[in-house]
KOLZA-736828 format. One record per residue (C-alpha): residue in one letter; y, x, z. Coordinates in steps of 0.2 Angstrom, whole numbers, padded with zeros to 4 digits, always signed. Each point is the difference from the previous one (the first is absolute). Last residue first. Example, Ala and Ser with C-alpha at 12.3 -4.5 7.8 and 13.67 -1.06 7.14 Angstrom:
# residues 2
s-0005+0068+0036
a-0017-0006+0003
This chain:
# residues 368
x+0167+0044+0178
x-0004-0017-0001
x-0010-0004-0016
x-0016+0013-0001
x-0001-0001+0019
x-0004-0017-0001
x-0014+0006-0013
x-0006+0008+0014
x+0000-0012+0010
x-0010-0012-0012
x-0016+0013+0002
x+0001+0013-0014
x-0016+0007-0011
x-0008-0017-0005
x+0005+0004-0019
x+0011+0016+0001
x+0018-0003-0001
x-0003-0019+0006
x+0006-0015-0012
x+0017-0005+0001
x+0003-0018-0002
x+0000-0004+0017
x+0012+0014+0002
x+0016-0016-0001
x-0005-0006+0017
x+0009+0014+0004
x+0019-0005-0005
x+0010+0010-0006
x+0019-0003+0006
x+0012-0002-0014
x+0015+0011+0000
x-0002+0002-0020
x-0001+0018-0001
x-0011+0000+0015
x-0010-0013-0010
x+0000+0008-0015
x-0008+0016+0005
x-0012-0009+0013
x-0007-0011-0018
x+0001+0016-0008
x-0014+0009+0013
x-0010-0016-0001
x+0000-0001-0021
x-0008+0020+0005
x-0010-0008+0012
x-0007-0011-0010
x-0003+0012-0014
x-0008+0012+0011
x-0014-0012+0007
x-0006-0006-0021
x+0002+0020-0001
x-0016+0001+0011
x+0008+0011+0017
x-0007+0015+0004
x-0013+0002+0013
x-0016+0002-0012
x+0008+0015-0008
x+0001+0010+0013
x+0015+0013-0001
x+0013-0013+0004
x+0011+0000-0013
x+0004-0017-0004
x+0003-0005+0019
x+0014+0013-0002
x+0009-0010-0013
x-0003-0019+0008
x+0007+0009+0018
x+0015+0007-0009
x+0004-0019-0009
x-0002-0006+0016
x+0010+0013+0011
x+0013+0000-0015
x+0002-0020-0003
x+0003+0000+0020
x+0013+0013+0002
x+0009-0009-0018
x+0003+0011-0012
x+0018+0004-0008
x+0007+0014+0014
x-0005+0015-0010
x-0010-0007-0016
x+0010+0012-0011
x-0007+0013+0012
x-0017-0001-0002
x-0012+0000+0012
x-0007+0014+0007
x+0008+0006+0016
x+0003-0017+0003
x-0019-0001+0002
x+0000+0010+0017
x-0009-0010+0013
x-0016+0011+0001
x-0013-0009-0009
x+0011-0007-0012
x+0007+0017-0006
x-0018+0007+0000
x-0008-0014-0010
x+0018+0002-0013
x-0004+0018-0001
x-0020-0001-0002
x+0002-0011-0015
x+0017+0010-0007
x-0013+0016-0002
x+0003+0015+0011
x+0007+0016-0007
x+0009+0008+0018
x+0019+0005+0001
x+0004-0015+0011
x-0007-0013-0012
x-0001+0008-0018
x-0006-0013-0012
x-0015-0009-0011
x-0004-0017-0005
x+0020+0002-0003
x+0015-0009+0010
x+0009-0015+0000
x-0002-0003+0017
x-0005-0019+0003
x-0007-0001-0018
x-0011+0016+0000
x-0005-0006+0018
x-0007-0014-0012
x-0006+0008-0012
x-0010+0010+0012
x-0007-0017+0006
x-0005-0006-0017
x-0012+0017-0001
x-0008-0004+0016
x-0003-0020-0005
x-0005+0007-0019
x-0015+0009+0009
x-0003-0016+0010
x-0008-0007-0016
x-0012+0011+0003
x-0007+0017-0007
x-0014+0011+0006
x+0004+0020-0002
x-0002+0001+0016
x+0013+0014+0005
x+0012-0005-0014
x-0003-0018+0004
x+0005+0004+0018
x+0014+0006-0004
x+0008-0013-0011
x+0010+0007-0015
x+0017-0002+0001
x+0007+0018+0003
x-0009+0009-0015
x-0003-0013-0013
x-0018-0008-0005
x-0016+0003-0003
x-0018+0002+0009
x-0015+0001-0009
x-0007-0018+0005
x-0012-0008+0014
x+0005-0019-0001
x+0003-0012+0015
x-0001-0017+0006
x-0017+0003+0011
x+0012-0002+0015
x+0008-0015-0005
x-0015-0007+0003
x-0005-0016-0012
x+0003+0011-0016
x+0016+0002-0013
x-0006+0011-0013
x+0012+0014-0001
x+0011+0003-0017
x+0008+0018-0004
x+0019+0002-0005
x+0002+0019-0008
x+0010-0007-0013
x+0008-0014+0004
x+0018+0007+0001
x+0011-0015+0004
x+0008-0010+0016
x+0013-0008-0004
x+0015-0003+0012
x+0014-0015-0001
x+0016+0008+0000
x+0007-0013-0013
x+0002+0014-0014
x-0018+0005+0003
x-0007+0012+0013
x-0016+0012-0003
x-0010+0005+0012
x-0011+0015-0004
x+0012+0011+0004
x+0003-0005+0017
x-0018+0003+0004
x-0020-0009-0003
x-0012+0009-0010
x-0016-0009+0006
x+0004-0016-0006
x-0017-0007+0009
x-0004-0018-0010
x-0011-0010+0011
x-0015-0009-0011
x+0005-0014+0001
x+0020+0001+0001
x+0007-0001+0019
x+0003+0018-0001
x+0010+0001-0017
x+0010-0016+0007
x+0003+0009+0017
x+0006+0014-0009
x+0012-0009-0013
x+0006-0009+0019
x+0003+0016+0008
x+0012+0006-0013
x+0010-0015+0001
x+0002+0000+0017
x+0005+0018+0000
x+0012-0004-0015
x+0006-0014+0010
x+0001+0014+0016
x+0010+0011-0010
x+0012-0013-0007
x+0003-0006+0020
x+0004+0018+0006
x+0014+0002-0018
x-0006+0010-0013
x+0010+0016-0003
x+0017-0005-0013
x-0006+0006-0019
x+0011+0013-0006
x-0016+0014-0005
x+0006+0007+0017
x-0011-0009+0010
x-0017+0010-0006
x-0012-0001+0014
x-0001-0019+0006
x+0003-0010-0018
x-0009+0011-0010
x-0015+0001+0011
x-0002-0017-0001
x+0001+0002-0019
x+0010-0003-0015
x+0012-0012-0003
x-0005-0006-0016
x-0015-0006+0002
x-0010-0002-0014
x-0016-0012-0004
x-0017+0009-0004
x-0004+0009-0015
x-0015+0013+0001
x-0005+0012-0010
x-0018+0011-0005
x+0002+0013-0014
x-0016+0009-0001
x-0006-0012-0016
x+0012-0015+0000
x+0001-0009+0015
x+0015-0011+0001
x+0005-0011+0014
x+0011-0017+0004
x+0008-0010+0009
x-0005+0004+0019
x+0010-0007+0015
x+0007+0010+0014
x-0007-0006+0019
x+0012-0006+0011
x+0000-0018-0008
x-0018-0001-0002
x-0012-0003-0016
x-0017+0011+0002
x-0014+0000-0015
x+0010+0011-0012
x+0007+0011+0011
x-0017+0007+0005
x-0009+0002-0016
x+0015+0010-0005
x+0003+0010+0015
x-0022+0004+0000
x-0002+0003-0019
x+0016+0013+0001
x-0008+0009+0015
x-0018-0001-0009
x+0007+0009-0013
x+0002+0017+0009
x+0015+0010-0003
x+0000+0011-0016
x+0010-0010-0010
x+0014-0002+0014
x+0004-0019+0002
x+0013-0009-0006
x+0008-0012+0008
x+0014-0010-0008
x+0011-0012+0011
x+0009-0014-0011
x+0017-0006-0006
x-0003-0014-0012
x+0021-0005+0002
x+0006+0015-0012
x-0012-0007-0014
x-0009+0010-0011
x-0016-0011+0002
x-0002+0014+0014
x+0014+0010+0011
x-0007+0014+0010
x+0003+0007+0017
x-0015+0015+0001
x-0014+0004+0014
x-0009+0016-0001
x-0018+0002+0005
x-0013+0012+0011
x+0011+0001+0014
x+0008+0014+0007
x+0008+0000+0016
x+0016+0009+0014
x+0010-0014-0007
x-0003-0013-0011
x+0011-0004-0012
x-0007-0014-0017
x+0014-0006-0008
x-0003+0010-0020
x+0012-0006-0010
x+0011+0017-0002
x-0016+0007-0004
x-0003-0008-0016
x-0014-0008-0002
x+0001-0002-0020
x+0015-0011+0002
x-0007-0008+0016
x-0004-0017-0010
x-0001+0008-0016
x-0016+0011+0006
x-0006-0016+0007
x-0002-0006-0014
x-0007+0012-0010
x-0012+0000+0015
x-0007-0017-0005
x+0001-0012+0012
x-0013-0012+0006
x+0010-0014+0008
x-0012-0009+0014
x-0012-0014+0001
x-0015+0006-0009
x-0001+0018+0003
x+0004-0005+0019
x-0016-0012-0002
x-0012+0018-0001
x-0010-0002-0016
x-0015-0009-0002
x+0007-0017-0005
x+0010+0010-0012
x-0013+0011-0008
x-0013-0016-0003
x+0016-0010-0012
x+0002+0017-0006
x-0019+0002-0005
x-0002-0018-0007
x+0016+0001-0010
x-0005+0015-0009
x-0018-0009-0002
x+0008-0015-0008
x+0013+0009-0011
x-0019+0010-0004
x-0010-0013-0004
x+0014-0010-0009
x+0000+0017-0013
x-0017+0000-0002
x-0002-0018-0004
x+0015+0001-0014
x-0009+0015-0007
x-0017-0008+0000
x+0009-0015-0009
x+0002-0017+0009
């Protein structure tokens, strides 16, 4: 072979040798997702126009923007474009992608693809075109009827299942930033839970005590867990007390944050308040007057203020709180149906708090 001819094998063959080494280095999302170019996405939000931009969030600021784009110019590829501020910190992209892309769950929105192009870091995850949570309880006049007690307490259901899947996962998965807007709600009403983020991972250990990270403490006003903003130490019970605000959020449809008898107090001490002395009609909201069931209230009430008990360690695992929330629609459809509920049927029920309630209490749970 002539010198020339060797040289130029030697160097396909070394061009090849080093990409060949790069991929199986690289991070596995690089590999299995769409890396789009930013011309691309400029055309799929029409140069990320402002009239496609869907993120609303009350009262905050994040660090991204999030766009409605159509890719592979088609009207039916409708996506979700993140993108995040140039100047924000790279890890937070690194950890939402690395994130989605190693979790597969139906309440939880599915990556499709990313592009990192110098400072410009995006993320394209499915779209839902009816907004958020939020949306659906706080802006009823956008023609859409408010949800019904039984779609509230799918969402709900739903919602707790994505966070007892992120929990479950080895290592746990703490969300961190849970809240109505943060949930988004598909065509189908099914609820997603996105923005990854700030997510941090704990090694799961033998005591659940030791199941803990100490971190700089993030997270929105009016959700975040109290105790985790005293101690700075983070548990998956951090998500329970946030979860639980949404759900008062749900029963009431009010913000994080209100005037409750001319005082500033957040929805979490409200609703604990409104339970504790007898007066959560007060709160609830009114196109729900007259549509829950007494019993599918007190337990779905009970589930919610369990949440936001100040010790972290006595609130429910979300594995407890999706059972009782599929308990608290079970009452909900038998008193719609007229069908006595039958107790044996709380054998599937685990306790609130493992080896926390005797099988009285959890009587007490059911008959009301």
């Amino acid at each position: 072979m002539p010198s020339s001819g060797k040289h130029l094998f030697h160097c396909l063959y070394s061009s090849r040798k080093r990409e060949k080494e790069t991929n199986e280095n690289s991070p596995a999302w690089k590999r299995l997702y769409r890396r789009f170019t930013l011309r691309e996405l400029r055309t799929a939000t029409q140069n990320f126009d402002i009239a496609r931009r869907i993120d609303d969030f009350p009262n905050t600021v994040y660090p991204f923007s999030v766009y409605r784009g159509y890719i592979n110019g088609s009207y039916k590829d409708l996506v979700a474009i993140k993108v995040f501020d140039p100047n924000s910190d790279h890890q937070n992209f690194l950890t939402e992608i690395e994130l989605l892309s190693n979790i597969r769950h139906a309440n939880i929105v599915s990556l499709i693809g990313y592009c990192s192009d110098g400072s410009d870091n995006i993320i394209v995850h499915e779209y839902t075109p009816h907004g958020t949570l939020y949306d659906h309880l706080q802006k009823t006049d956008n023609g859409n009827p408010p949800l019904s007690w039984k779609q509230r307490l799918q969402i709900c259901i739903g919602i707790a299942g994505g966070l007892e899947f992120l929990h479950a996962a080895k290592p746990s998965i703490v969300h961190r930033d849970i809240r109505s807007t943060s949930i988004l709600v598909n065509q189908n009403l099914i609820a997603k839970i996105s923005v990854f983020d700030i997510a941090k991972l704990i090694s799961t250990s033998l005591s659940e005590s030791d199941n803990h990270v100490t971190s700089d403490v993030v997270g929105t006003l009016g959700y975040l867990d109290p105790e985790y903003y005293r101690t700075s130490r983070l548990t998956v019970k951090s998500d329970v007390y946030s979860f639980g605000v949404v759900l008062f959020e749900v029963l009431c449809a009010k913000s994080a944050f209100r005037l409750w008898q001319e005082e500033e107090i957040s929805l979490a001490e409200c609703g604990r308040r409104c339970v504790e002395d007898g007066k959560l009609d007060q709160i609830i909201d009114p196109c729900l007057n007259g549509e829950i069931a007494p019993k599918s209230l007190k337990a779905y009430s009970d589930v919610a203020y369990n949440c936001l008990n100040e010790r972290g360690n006595q609130r429910p695992t979300m594995a407890a709180v999706t059972k009782k929330l599929e308990l608290t629609l079970l009452l909900q459809e038998c008193t719609e149906a007229d069908i006595p509920f039958s107790p044996s049927w709380l054998r599937s029920i685990p306790s609130t708090v493992e080896g926390s309630e005797s099988p009285a209490e959890r009587q007490d749970f059911i008959i009301l």
